[in-house]
C-alpha positions as CSV (number, residue, x, y, z in Angstrom):
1,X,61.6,-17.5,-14.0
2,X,64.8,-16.7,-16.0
3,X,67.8,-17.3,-14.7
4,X,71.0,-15.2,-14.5
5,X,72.9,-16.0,-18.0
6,X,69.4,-16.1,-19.5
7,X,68.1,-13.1,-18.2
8,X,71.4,-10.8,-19.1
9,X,71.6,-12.1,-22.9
10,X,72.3,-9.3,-24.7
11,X,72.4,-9.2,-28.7
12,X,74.0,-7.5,-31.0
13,X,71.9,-5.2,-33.3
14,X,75.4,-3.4,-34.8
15,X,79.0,-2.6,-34.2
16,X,77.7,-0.5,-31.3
17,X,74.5,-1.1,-30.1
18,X,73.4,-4.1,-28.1
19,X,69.7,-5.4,-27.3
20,X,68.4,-6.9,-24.0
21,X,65.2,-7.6,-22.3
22,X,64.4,-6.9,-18.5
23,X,62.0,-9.6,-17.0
24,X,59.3,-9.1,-14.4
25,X,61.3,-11.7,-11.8
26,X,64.1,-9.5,-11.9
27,X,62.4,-6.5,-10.6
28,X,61.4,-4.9,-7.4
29,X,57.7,-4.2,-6.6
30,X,54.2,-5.4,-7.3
31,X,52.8,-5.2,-10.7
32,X,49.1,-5.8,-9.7
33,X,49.2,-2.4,-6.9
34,X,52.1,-0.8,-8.4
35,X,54.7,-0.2,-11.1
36,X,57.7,-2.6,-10.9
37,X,61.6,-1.3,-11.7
38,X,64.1,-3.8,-12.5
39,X,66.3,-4.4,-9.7
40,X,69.5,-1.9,-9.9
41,X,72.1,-4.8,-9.7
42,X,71.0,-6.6,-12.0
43,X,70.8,-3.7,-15.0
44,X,74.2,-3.3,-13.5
45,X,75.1,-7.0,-14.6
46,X,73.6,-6.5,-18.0
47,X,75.7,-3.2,-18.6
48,X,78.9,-5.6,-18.0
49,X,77.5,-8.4,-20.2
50,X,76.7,-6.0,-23.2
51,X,80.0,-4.3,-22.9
52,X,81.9,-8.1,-22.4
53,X,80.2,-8.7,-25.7
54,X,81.0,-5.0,-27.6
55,X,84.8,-5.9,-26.5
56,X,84.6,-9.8,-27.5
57,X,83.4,-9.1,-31.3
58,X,84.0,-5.3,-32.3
59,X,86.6,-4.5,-30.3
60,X,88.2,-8.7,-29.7
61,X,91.8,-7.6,-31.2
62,X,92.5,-5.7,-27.9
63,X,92.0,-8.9,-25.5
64,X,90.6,-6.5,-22.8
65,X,87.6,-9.1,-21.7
66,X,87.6,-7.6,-18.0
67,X,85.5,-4.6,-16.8
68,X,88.3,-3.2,-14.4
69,X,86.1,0.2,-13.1
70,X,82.5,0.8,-13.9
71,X,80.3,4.4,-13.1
72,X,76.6,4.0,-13.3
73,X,73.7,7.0,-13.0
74,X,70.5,6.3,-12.5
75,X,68.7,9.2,-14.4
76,X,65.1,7.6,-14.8
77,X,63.2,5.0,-14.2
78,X,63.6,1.4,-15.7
79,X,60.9,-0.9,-16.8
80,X,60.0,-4.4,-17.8
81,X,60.6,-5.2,-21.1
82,X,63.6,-4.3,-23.9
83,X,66.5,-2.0,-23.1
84,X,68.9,-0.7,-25.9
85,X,72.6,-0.2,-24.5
86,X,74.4,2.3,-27.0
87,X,78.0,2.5,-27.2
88,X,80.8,4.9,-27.7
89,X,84.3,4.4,-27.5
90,X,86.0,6.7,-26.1
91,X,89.4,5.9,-25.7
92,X,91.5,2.4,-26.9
93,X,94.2,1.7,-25.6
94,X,97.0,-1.5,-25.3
95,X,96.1,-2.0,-21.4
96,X,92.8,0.0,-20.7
97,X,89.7,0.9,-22.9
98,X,86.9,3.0,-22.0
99,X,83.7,3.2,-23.2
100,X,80.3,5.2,-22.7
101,X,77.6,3.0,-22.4
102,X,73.6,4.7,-22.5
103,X,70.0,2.6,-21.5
104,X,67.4,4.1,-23.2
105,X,63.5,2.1,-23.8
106,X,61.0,2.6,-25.8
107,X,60.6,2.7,-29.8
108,X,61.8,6.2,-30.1
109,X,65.7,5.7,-31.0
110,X,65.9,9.7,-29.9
111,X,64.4,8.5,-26.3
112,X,66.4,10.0,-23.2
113,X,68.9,7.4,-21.4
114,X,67.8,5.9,-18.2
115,X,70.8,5.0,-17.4
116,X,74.4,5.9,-18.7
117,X,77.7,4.6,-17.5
118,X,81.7,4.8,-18.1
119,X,83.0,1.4,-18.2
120,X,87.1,0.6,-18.3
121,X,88.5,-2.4,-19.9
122,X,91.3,-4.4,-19.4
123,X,92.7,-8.4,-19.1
124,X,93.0,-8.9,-15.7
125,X,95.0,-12.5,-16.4
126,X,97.5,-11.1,-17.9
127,X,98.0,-7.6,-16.5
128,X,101.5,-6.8,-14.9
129,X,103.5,-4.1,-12.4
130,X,104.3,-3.6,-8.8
131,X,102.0,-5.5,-6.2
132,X,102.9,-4.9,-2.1
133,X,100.9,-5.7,0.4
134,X,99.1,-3.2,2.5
135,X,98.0,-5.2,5.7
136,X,94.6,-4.8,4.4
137,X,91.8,-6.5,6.5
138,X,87.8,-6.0,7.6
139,X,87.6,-4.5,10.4
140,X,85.7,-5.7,12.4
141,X,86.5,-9.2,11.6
142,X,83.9,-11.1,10.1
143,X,82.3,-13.8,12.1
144,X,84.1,-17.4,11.7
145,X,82.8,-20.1,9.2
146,X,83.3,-23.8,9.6
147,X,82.8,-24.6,6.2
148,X,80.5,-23.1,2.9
149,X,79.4,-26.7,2.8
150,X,77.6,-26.7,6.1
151,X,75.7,-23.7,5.0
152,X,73.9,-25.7,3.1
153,X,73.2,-28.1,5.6
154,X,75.8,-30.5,4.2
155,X,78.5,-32.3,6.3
156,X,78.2,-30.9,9.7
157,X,76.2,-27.8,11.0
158,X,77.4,-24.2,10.8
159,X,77.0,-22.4,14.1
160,X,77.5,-19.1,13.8
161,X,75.7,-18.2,10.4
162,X,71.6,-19.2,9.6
163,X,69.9,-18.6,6.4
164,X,67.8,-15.7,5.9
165,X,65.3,-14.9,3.8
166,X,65.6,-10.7,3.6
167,X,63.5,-8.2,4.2
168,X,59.9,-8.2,2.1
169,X,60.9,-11.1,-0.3
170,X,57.7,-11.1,-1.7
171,X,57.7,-7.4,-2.5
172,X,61.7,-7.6,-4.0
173,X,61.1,-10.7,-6.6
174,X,64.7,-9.9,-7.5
175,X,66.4,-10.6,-3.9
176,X,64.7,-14.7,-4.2
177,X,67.2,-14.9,-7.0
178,X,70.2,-15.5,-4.4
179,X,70.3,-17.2,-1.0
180,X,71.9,-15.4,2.2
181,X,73.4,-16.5,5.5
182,X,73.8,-14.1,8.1
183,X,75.3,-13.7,11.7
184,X,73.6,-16.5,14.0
185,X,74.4,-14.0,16.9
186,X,73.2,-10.7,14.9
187,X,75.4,-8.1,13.0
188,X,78.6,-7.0,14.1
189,X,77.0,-3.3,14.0
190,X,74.6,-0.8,13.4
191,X,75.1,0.3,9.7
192,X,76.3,-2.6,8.4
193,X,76.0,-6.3,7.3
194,X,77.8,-9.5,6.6
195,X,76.2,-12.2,4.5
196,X,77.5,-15.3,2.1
197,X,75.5,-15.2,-1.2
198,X,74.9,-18.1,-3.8
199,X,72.6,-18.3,-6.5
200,X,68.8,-19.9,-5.2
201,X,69.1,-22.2,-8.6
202,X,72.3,-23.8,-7.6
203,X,74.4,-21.8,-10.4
204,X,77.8,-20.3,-10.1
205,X,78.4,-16.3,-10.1
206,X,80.5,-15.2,-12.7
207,X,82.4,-12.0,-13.7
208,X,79.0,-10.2,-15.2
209,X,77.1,-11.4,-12.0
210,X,79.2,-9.1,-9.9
211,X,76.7,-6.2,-10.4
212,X,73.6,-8.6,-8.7
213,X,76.4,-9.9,-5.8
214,X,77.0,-5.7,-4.9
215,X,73.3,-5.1,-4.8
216,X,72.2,-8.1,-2.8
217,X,71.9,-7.7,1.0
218,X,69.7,-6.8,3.8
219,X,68.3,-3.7,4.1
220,X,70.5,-1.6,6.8
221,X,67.1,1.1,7.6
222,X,65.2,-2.5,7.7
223,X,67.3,-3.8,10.1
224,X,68.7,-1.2,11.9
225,X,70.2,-1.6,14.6
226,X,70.3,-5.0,13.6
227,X,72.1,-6.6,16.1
228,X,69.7,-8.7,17.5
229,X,70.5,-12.6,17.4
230,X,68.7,-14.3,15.0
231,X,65.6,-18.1,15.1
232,X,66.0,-20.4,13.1
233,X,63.9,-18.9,10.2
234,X,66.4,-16.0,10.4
235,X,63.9,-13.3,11.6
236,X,65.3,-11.1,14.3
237,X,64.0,-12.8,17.4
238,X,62.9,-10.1,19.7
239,X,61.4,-7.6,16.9
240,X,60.4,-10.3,14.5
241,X,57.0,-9.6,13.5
242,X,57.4,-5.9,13.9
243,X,59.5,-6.1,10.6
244,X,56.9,-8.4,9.2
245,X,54.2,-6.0,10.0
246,X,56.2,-2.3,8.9
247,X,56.0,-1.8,5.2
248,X,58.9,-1.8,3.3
249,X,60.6,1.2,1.9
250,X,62.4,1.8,-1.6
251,X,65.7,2.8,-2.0
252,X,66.3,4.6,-5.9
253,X,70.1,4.2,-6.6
254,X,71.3,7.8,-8.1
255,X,75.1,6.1,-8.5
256,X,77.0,2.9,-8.3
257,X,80.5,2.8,-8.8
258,X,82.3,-0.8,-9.4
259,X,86.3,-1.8,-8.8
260,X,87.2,-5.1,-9.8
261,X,90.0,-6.6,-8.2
262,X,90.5,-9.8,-9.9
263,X,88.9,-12.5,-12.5
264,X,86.7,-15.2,-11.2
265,X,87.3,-18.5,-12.5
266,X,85.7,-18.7,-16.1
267,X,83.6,-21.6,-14.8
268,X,82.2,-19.3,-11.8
269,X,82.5,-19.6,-7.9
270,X,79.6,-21.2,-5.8
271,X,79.9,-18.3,-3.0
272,X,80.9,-14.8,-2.1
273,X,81.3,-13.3,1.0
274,X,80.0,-9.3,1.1
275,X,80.2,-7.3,3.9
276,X,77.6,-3.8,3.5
277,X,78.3,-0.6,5.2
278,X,76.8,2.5,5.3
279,X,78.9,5.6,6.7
280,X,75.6,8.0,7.0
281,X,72.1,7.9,6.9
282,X,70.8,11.0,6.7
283,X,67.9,13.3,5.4
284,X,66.7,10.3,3.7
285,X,70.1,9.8,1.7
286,X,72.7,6.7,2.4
287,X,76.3,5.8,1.3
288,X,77.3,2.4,1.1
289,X,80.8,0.6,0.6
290,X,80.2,-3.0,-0.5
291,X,83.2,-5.3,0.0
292,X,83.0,-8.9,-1.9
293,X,85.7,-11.6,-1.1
294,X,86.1,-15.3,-2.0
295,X,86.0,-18.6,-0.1
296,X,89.9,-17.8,0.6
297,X,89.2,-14.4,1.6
298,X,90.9,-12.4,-1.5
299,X,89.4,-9.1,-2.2
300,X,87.8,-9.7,-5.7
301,X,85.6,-6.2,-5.9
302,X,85.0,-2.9,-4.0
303,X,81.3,-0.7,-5.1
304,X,79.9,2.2,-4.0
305,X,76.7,3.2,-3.5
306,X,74.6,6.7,-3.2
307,X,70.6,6.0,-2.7
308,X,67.9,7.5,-1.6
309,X,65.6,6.4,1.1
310,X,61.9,6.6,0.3
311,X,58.2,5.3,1.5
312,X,57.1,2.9,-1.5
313,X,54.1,4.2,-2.0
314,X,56.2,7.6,-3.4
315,X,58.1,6.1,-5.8
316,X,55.9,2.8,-6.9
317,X,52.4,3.8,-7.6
318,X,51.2,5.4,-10.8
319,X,50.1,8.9,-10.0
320,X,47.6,11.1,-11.5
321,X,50.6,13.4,-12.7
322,X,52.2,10.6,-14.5
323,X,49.7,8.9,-16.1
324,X,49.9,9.5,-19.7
325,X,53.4,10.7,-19.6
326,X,55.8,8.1,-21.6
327,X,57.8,6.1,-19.7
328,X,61.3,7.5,-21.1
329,X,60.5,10.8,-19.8
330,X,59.3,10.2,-16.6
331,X,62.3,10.3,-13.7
332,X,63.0,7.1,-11.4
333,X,62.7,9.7,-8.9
């Protein structure tokens, strides 16, 4: 089992080309009935470790260590195993830097991307210009918290939040990686989700672990309308083993977009707050806005989310038609 900093090592091959390797605990599916794709928020935290690195060696005169924005497509399917991250630098500049970043796997250095990204630096310690507050708030408000501590079943007990452990764990390896507490009393909502996130090891989420913290949270067609109160265990307590029971679905990310709003502490935090939320769920298509704040409450980063919405057997077995085909060619979809 690797964890986070281990698992988003990245190396550098030259000036402008990076190596890292995907593990199978990091990915979603079954490797014995079907194929397994690294989890999408976690090749999105090894896209902002590779480029922390291109911009802390080739490019460390500029002192631009913060991805500010970040633009992901998902053209084709992942898989265990190395992933080359190819740079380009597009534009350099004495506040912002942006850079093209392709995935591609495989031996062939000529192989089509899986992925490919735009990815803006800055220094977001030291950046400076007008600030005024805009009233800003969730609405609705999230549900109170006594303390993080009594999440974890230190001093005192927290009463309106119990730990859940997410929709087909077994099947999404990658979502065991983190630990989630949830609305005792059910979500505020159909369409959305609250939950505070830590790391299952005990670590601390940094900067580069942003892109695991936007793609960690339950599963809004999984719980729809989930509003129910929740046991002890977590499970929705009228429709429990119904969600036990229904087989889980996949949901292929075609874009994430990233907006960082400040630094973490270099050391890391223990917890995040995120609240999910999907504006429609159509045609087997979803949006989703995923808001992340700290213990205090401060916005630290907005993402956005276009995925599709299909039966796993679809997307995760190996077909007659693909079989054969190399891997680089084939489309996620």
């Amino acid at each position: 089992m690797a964890p986070f900093a281990e698992a988003t090592t990245v190396k550098a091959i030259d000036s402008h080309t990076y190596l890292a390797n995907f593990p199978e605990d990091w990915c979603i599916g079954n490797a014995v009935e079907s194929e397994t794709v690294p989890h999408g928020g976690f090749v999105t935290s090894c896209f902002l470790s590779a480029t922390a690195l291109h911009f802390s060696t080739t490019h460390a005169s500029l002192n631009q260590p913060h991805t500010i924005t970040l633009h992901l497509t998902f053209l084709r399917r992942n898989a265990v195993g190395r992933a080359r991250f190819s740079f380009r630098d597009m534009k350099l500049g004495r506040r912002t830097s942006t850079v093209h970043v392709a995935l591609t796997q495989g031996d062939d250095k000529n192989a089509e991307p899986c992925v490919v990204g735009y990815l803006t630096q800055s220094n977001l310690q030291t950046e400076t210009g007008v600030s005024l507050s805009t009233n800003w708030q969730l609405h609705p408000p999230p549900v109170s918290l006594t303390s993080t501590t009594a999440l974890r079943g230190g001093k005192g007990r927290e009463e309106n939040w119990v730990h859940s452990v997410g929709e087909h764990a077994s099947f999404r390896k990658a979502s065991q990686k983190t630990k989630w507490w949830v609305p005792r009393q059910g979500q505020r909502g159909p369409g959305m989700a609250d939950e505070w996130l830590c790391w299952a090891d005990g670590g601390k989420f940094t900067q580069s672990a942003l892109g695991v913290v936007v793609d960690q949270f339950p599963q809004l067609v999984e719980i729809y309308p989930g509003t129910q109160p929740l046991d002890a265990s977590g499970e929705d307590a009228d429709i429990g083993k119904k969600k036990r029971d229904r087989k889980p679905n996949w949901y292929p990310t075609v874009l994430l977009n990233l907006d960082v709003k400040k630094a973490l502490p270099e050391e890391g935090v223990n917890w995040l707050f995120v609240r999910v939320r999907a504006k429609k769920i159509q045609n087997g298509r979803k949006d989703l806005e995923v808001v992340v704040l700290d213990e205090g409450g401060d916005l630290v980063a907005i993402s956005n989310h276009v995925c599709l919405i299909l039966d796993v057997d679809r997307n995760m077995k190996r077909s007659e038609k693909t079989k054969g085909v190399d891997d680089d060619r084939r489309s996620k979809l």
